[in-house]
N, C-alpha and C positions, 0 to 999 in steps of 0.2 A: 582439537580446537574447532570450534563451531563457526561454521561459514555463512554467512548471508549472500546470498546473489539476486539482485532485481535486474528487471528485465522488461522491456515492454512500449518504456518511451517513446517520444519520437515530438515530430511535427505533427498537430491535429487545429482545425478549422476553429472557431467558436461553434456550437453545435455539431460536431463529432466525438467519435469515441476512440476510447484506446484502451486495454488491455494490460495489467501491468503480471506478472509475474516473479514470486520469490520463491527460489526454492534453498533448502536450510541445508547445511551438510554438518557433522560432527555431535548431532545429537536428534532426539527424536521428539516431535513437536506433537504428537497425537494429541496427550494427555496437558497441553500449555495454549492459553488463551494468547491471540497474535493480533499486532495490530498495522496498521499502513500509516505512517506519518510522511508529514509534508517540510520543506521549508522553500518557504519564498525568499524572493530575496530582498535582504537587510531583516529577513523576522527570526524570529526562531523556530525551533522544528517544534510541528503541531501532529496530532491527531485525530486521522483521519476519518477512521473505521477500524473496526474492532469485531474480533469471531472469541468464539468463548470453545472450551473444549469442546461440548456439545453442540456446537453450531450455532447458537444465537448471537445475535449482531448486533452492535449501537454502531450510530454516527449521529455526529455534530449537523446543527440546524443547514451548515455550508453548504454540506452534500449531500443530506439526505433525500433520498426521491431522486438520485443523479449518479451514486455510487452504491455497486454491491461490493462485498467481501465474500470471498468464497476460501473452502479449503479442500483439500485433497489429501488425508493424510499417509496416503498409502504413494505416492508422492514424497512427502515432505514439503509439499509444498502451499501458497497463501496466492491469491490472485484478489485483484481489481479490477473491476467493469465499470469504466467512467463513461458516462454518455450524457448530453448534454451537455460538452464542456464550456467552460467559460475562458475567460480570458485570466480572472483570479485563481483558475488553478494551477498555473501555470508555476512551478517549481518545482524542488527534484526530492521526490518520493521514493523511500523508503521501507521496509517491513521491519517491526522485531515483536519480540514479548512484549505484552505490557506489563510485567515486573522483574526483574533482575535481568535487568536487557542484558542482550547478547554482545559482545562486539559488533558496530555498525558495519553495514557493506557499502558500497562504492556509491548505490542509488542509483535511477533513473531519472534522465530530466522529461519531464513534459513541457510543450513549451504550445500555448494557447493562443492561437492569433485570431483576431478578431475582426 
């Protein structure tokens, strides 16, 4: 059964960074494009960033210039480098596939104080 675990959250300023990490257990993610969704509260979960098997990246206009996406697959695992943060990122974030998602894991909150 494939595990998601993030990690990373916490309390950070408006302009600080945080760090998020996932790492995947019950299957191998080398060869599966990943991505970091968000949900704020009362919205629905969004996407954040995105790595492709080969390593190329998209993000949404939100974050881009503010978030990397990294991977590691000798690991398993999917990391976040949020820097510059705002107060709207403030929600609990996420990793899966972007297609035939995984079972969701627990999340990390981030929480933006301004």
């Amino acid at each position: 059964q494939v595990q998601l675990v993030e990690s990373g959250g916490g309390l950070a300023q408006a302009g600080g960074s945080l760090k998020l990490s996932c790492v995947v257990s019950g299957d191998v993610i080398s060869s599966t494009s990943m991505g970091w969704y968000r949900q704020r509260p009362g919205q629905q979960r969004e996407l954040v960033a995105r790595i492709f098997n080969r390593g190329g990246t998209i993000y949404p206009d939100s974050v881009k210039g503010r978030f990397t996406i990294s991977r590691d697959d000798a690991k398993n695992s999917i990391f976040l480098q949020m820097d510059n943060l705002k107060a709207e990122d403030t929600a609990i974030y996420y990793c899966n596939r972007l297609v035939a998602l995984y079972p969701w894991g627990q999340g990390t909150q981030v929480t933006v104080s301004s």
